[in-house]
Every structure is written in structure tokens, then in C-alpha cells.
PDB file of N, CA, C and O in Angstrom:
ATOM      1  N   UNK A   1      -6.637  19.012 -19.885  1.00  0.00           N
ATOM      2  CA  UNK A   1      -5.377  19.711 -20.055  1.00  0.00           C
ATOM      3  C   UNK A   1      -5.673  21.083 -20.669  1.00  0.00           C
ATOM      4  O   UNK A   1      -6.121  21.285 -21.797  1.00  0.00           O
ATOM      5  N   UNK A   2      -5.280  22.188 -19.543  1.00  0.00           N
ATOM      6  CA  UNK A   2      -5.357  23.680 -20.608  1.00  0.00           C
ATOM      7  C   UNK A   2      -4.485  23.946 -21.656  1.00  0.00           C
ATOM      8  O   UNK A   2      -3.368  23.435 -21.741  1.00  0.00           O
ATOM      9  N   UNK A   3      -4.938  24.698 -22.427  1.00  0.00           N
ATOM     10  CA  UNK A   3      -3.926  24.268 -23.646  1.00  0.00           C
ATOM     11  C   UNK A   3      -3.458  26.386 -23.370  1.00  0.00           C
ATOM     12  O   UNK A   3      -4.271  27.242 -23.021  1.00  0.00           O
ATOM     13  N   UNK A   4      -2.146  26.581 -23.646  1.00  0.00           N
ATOM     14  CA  UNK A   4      -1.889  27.563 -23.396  1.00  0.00           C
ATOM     15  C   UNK A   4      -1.254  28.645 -24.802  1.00  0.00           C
ATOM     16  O   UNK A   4      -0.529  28.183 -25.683  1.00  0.00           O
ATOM     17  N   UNK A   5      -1.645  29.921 -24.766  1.00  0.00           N
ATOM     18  CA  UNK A   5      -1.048  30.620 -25.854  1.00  0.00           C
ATOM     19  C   UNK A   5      -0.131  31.614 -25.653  1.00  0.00           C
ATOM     20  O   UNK A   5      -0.231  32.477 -24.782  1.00  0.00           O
ATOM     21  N   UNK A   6       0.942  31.489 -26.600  1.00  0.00           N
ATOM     22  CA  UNK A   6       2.074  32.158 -26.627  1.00  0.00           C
ATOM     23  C   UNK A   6       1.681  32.835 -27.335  1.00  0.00           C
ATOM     24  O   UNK A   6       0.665  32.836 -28.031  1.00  0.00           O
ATOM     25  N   UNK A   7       3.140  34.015 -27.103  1.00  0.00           N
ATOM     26  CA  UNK A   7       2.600  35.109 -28.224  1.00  0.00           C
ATOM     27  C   UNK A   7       2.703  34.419 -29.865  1.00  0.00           C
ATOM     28  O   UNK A   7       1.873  34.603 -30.756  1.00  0.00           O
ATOM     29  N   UNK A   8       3.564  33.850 -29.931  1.00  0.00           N
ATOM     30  CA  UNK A   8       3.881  33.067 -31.275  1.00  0.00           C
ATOM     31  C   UNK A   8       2.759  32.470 -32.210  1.00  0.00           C
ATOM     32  O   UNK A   8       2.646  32.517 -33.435  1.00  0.00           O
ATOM     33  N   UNK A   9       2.230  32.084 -31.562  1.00  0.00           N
ATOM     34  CA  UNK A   9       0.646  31.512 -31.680  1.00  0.00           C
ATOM     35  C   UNK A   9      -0.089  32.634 -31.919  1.00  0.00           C
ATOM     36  O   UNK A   9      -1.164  32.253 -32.381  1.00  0.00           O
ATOM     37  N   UNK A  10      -0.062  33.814 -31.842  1.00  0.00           N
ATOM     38  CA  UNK A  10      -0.877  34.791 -32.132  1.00  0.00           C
ATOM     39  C   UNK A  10      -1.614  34.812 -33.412  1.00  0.00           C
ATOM     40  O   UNK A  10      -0.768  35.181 -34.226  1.00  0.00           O
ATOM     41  N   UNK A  11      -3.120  34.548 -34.254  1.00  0.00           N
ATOM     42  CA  UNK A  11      -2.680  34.778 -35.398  1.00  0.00           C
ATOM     43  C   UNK A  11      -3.156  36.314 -35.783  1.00  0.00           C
ATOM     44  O   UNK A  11      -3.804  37.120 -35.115  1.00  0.00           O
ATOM     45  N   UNK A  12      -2.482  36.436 -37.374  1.00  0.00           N
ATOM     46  CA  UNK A  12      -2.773  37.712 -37.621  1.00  0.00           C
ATOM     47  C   UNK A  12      -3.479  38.024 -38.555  1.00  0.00           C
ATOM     48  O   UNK A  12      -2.941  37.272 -39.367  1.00  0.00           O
ATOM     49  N   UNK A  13      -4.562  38.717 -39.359  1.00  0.00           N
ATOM     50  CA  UNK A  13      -5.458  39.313 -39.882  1.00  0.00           C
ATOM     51  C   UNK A  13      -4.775  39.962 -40.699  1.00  0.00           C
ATOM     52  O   UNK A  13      -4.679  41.122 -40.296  1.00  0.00           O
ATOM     53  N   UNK A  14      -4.148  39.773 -41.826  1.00  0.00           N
ATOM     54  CA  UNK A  14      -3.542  40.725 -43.104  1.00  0.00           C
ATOM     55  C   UNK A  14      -5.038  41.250 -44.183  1.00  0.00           C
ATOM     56  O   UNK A  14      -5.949  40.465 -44.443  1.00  0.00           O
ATOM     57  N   UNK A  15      -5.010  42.251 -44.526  1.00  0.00           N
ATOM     58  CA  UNK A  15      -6.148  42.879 -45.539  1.00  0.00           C
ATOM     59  C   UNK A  15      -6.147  44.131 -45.638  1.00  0.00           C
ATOM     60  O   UNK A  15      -6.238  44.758 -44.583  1.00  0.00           O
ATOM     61  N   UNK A  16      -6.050  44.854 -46.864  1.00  0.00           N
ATOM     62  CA  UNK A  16      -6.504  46.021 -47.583  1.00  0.00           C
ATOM     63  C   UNK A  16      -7.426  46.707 -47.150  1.00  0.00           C
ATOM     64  O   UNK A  16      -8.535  46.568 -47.665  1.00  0.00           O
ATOM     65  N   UNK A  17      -7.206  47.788 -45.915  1.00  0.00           N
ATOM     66  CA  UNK A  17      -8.515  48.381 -45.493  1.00  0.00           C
ATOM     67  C   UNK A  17      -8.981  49.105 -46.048  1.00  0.00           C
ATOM     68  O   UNK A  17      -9.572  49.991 -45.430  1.00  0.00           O
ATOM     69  N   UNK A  18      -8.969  49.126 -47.663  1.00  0.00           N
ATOM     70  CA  UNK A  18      -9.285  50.189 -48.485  1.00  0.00           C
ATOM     71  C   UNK A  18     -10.685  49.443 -49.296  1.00  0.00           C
ATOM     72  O   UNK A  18     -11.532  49.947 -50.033  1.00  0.00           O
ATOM     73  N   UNK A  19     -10.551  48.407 -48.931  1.00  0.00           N
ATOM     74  CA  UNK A  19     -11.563  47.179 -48.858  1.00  0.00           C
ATOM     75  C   UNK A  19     -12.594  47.206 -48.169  1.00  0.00           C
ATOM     76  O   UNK A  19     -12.822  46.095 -47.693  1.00  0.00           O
ATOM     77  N   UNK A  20     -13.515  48.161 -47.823  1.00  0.00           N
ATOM     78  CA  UNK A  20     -14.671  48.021 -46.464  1.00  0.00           C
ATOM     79  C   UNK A  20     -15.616  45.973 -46.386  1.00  0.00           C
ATOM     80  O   UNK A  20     -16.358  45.323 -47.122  1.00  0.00           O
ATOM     81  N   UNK A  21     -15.286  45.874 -45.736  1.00  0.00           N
ATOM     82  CA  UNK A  21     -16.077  44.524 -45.418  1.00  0.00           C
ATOM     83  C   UNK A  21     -15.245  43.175 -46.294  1.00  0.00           C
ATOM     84  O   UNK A  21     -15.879  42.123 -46.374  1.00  0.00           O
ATOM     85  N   UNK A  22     -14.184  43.222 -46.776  1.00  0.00           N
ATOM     86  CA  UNK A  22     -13.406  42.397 -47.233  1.00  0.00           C
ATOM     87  C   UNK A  22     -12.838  41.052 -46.030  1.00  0.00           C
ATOM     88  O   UNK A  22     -12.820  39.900 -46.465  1.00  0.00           O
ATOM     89  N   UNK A  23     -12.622  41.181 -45.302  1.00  0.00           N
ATOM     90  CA  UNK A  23     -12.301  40.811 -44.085  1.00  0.00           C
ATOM     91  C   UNK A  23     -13.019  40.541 -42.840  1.00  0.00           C
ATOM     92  O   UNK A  23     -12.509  40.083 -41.818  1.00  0.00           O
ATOM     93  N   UNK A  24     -14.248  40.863 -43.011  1.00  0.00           N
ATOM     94  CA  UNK A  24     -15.365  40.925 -42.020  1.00  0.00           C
ATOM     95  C   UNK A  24     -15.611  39.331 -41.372  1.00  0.00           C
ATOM     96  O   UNK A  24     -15.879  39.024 -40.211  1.00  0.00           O
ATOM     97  N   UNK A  25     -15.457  38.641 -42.311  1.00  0.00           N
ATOM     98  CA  UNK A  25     -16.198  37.649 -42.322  1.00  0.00           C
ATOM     99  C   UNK A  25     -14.603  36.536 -41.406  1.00  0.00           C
ATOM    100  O   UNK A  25     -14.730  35.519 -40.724  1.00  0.00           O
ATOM    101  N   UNK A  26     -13.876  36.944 -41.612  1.00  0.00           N
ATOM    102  CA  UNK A  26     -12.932  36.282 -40.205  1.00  0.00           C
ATOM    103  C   UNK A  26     -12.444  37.273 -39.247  1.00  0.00           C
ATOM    104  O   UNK A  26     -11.447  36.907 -38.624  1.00  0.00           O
ATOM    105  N   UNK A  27     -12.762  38.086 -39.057  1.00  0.00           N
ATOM    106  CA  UNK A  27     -13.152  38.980 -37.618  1.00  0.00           C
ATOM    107  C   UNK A  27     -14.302  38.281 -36.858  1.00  0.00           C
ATOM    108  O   UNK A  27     -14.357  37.922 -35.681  1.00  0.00           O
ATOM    109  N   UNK A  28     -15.298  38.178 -37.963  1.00  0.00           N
ATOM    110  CA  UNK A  28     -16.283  37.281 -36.833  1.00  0.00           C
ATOM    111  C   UNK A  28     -15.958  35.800 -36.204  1.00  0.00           C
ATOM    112  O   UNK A  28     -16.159  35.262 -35.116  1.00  0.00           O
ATOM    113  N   UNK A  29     -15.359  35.422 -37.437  1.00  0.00           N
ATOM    114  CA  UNK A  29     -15.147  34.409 -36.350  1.00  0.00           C
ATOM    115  C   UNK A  29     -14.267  33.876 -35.565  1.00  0.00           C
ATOM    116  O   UNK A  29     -14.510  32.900 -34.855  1.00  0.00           O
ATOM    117  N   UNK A  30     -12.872  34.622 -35.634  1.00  0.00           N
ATOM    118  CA  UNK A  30     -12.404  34.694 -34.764  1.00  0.00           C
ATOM    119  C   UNK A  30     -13.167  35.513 -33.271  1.00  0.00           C
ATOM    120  O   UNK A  30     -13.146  34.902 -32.202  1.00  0.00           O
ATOM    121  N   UNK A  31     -13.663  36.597 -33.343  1.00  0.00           N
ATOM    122  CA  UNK A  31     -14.856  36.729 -32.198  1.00  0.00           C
ATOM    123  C   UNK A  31     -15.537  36.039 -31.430  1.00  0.00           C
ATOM    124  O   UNK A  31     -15.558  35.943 -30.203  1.00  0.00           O
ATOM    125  N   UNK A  32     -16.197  35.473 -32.379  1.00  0.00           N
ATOM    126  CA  UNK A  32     -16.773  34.215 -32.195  1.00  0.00           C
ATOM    127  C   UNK A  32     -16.429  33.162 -31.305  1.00  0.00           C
ATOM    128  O   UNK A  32     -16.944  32.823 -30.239  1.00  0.00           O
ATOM    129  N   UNK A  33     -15.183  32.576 -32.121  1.00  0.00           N
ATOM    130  CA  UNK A  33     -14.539  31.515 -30.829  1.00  0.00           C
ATOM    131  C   UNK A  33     -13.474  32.486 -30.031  1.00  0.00           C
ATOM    132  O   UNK A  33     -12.516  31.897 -29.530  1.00  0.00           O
ATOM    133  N   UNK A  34     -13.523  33.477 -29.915  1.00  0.00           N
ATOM    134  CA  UNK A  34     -12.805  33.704 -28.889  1.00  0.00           C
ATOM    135  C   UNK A  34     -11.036  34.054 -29.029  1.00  0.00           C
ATOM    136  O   UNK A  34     -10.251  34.520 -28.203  1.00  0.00           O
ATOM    137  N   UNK A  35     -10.844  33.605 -30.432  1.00  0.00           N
ATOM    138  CA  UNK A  35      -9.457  33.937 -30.280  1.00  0.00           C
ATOM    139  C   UNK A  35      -8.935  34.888 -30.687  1.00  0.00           C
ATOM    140  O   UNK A  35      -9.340  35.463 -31.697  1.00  0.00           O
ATOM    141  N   UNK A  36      -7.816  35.316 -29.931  1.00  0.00           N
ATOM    142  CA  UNK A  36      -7.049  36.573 -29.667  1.00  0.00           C
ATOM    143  C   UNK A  36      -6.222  36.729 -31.355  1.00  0.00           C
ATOM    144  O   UNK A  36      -5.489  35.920 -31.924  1.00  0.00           O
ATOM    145  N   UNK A  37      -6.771  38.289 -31.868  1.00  0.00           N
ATOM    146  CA  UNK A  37      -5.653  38.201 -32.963  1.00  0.00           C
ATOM    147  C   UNK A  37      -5.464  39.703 -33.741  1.00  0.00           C
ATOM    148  O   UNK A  37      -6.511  40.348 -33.802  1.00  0.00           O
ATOM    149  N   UNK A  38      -4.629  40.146 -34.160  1.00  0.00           N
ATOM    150  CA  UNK A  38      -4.333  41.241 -34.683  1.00  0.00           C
ATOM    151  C   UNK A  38      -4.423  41.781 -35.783  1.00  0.00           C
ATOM    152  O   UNK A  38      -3.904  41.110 -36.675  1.00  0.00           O
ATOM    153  N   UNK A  39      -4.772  42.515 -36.033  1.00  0.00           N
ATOM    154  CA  UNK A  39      -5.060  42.970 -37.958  1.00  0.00           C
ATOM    155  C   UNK A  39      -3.757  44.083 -38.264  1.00  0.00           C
ATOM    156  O   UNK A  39      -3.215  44.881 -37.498  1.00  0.00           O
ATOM    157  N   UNK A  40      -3.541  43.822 -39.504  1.00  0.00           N
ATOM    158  CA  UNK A  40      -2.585  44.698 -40.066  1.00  0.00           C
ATOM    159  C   UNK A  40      -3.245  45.612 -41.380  1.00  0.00           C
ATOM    160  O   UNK A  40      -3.248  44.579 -42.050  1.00  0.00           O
ATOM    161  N   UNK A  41      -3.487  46.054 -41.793  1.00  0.00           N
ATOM    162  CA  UNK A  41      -4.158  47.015 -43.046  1.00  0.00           C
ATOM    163  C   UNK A  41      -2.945  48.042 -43.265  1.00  0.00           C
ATOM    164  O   UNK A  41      -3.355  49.172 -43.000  1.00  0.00           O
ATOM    165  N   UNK A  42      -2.025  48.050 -43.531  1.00  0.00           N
ATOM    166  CA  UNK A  42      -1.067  48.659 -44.016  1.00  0.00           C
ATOM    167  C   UNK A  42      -0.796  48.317 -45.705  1.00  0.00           C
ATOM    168  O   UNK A  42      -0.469  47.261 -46.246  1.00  0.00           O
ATOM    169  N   UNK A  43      -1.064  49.612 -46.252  1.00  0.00           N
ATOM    170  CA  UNK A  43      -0.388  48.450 -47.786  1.00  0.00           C
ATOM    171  C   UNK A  43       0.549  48.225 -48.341  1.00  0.00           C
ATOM    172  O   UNK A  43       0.716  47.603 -49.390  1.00  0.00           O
ATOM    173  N   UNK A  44       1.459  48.864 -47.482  1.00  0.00           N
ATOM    174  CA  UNK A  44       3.213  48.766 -48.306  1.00  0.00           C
ATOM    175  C   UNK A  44       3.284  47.780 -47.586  1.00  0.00           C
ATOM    176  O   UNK A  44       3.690  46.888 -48.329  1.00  0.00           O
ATOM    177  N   UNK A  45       3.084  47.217 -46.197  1.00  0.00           N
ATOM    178  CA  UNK A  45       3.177  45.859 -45.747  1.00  0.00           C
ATOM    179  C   UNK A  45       2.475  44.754 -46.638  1.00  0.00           C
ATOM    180  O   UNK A  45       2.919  43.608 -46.714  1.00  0.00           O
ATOM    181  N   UNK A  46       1.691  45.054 -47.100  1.00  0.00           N
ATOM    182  CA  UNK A  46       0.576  43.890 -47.740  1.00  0.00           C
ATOM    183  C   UNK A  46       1.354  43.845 -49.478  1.00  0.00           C
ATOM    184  O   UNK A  46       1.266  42.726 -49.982  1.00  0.00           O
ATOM    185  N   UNK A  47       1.987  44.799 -50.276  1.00  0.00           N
ATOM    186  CA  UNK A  47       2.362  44.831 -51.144  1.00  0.00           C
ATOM    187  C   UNK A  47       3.713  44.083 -51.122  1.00  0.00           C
ATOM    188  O   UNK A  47       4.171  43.230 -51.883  1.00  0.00           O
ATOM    189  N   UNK A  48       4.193  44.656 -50.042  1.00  0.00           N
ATOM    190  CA  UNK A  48       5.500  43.810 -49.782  1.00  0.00           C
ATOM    191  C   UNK A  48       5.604  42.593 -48.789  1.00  0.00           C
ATOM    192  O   UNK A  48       6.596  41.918 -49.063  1.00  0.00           O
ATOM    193  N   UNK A  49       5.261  42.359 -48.278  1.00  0.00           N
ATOM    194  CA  UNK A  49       4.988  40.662 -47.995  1.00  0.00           C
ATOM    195  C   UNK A  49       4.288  39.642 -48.022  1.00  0.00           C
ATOM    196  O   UNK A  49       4.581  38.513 -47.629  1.00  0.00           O
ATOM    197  N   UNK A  50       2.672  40.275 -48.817  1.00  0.00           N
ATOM    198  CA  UNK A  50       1.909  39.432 -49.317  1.00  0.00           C
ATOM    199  C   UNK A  50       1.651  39.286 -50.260  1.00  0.00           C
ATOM    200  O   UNK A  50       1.251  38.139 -50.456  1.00  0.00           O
ATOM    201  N   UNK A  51       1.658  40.386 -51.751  1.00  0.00           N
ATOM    202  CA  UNK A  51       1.617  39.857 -53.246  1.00  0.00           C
ATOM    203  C   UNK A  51       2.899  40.096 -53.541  1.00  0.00           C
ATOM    204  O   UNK A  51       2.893  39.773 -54.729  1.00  0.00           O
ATOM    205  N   UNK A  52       4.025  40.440 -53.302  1.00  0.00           N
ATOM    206  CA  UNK A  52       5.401  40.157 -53.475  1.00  0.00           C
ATOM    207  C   UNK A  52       6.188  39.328 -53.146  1.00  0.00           C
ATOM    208  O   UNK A  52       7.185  39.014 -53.797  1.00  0.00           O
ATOM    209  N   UNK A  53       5.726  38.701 -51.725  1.00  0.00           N
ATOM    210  CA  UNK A  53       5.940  37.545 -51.520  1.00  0.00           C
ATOM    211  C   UNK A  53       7.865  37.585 -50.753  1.00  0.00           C
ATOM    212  O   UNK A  53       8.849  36.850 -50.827  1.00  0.00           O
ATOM    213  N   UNK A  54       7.521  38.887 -50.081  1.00  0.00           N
ATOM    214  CA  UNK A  54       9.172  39.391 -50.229  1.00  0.00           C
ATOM    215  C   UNK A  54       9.120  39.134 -48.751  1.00  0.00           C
ATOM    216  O   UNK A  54      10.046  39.665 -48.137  1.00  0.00           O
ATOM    217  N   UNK A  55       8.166  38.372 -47.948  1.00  0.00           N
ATOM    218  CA  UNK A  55       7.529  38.453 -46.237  1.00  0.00           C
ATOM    219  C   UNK A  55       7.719  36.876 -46.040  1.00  0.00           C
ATOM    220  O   UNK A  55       8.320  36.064 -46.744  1.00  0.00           O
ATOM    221  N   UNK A  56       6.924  36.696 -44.709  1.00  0.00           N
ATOM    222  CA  UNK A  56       6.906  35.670 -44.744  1.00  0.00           C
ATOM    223  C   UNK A  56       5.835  34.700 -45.318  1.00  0.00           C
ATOM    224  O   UNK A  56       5.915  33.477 -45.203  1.00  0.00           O
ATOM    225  N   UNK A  57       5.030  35.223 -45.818  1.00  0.00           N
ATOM    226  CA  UNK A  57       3.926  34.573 -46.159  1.00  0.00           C
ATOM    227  C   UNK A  57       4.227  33.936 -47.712  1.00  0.00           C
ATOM    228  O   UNK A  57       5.167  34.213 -48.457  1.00  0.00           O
ATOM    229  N   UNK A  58       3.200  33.067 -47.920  1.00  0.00           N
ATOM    230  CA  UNK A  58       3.281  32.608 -49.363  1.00  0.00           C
ATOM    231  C   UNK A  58       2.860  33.415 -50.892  1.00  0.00           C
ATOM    232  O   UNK A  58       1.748  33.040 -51.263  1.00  0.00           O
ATOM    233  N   UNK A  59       3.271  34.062 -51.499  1.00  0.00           N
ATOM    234  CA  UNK A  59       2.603  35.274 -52.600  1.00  0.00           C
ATOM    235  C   UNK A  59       1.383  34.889 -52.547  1.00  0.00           C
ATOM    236  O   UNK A  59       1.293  33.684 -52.785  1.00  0.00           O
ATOM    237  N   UNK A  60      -0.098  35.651 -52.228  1.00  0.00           N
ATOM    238  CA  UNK A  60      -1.282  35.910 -52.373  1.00  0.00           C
ATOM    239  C   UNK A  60      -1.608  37.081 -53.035  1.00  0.00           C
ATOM    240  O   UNK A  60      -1.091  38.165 -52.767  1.00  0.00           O
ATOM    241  N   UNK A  61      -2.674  36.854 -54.121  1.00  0.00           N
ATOM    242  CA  UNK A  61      -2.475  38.325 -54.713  1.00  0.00           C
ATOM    243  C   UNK A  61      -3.738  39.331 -54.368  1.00  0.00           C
ATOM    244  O   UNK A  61      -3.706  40.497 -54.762  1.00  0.00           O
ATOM    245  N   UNK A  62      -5.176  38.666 -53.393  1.00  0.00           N
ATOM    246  CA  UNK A  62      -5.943  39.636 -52.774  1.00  0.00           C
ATOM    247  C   UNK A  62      -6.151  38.939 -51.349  1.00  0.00           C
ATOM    248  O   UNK A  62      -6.745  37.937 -50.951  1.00  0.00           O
ATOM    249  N   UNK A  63      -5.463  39.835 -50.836  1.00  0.00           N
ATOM    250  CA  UNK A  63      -6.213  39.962 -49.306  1.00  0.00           C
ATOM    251  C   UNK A  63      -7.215  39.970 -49.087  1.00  0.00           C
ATOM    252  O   UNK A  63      -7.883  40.590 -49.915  1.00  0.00           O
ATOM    253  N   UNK A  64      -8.031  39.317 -47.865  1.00  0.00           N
ATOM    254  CA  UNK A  64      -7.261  38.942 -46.875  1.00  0.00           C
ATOM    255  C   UNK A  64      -6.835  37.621 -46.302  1.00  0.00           C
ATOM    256  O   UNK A  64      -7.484  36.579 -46.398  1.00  0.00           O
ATOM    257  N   UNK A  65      -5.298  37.816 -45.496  1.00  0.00           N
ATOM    258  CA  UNK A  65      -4.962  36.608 -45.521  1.00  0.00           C
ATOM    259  C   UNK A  65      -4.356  36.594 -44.010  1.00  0.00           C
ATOM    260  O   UNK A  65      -3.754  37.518 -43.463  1.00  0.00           O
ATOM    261  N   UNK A  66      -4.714  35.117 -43.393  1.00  0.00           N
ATOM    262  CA  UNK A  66      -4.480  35.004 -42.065  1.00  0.00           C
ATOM    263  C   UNK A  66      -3.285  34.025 -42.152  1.00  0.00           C
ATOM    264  O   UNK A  66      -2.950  33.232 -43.032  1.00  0.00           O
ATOM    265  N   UNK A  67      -2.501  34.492 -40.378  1.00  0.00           N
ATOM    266  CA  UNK A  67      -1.209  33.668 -40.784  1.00  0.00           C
ATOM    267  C   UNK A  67      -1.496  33.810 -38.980  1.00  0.00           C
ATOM    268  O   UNK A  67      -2.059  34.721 -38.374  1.00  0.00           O
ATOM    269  N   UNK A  68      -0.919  32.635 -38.488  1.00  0.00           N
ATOM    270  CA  UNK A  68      -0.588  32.094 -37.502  1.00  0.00           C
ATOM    271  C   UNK A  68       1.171  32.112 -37.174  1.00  0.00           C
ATOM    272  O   UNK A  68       2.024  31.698 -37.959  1.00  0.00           O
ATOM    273  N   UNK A  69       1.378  32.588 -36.082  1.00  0.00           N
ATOM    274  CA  UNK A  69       2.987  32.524 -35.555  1.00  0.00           C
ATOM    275  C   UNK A  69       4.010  33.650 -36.214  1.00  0.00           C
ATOM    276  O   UNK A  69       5.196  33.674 -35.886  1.00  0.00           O
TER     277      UNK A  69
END
């Protein structure tokens, strides 16, 4: 059975690109296996929906943090 991906399923790559190599290490492996996914490095996004907790994510207070859907 192929298993199929929606965009919903997308996951996404949240992290501080002010961070060089903070994040490296799940770029690869998402690479790795192959799956499709997007990075965000914005920090008023990351201030405001990931250590504020004002997003959808759960308050984290250092990036980086991956979220699915």
C-alpha cells in the first residue's frame, strides 16, 4: 500500500538562523530519508509562536523545533 502525502503532513523545521549549525542535524535527516519539509528562521515568528507559545506549537524556549501538519 503507497502511503500518500498531503500538504498537511508537511513537516516544518522552526530555528533561529542566527544559530549557524543549530539545526543541521535534522536537515540531515530529513535528507536522508527523503522527506519533504520546510524551514522557517524568522524570529518574530519563532518569538511569537514558539517561546511565547502564542502559535500553535507547545512553548519551547530554544529552537529548533519540528512540527508536523
Amino acid at each position: 500500500m503507497a502511503a500518500t502525502c498531503m500538504m498537511s503532513d508537511e513537516w516544518t523545521l522552526i530555528y533561529y538562523g542566527g544559530m549557524v549549525g543549530r539545526a543541521e542535524f535534522l536537515r540531515l535527516i530529513f535528507e536522508e530519508a527523503g522527506v519533504p519539509y520546510k524551514e522557517i528562521g524568522d524570529i518574530d515568528v519563532i518569538k511569537h509562536d514558539v517561546i511565547e507559545g502564542k502559535g500553535d506549537l507547545y512553548p519551547h524556549f530554544a529552537p529548533p523545533v519540528i512540527k508536523k501538519g
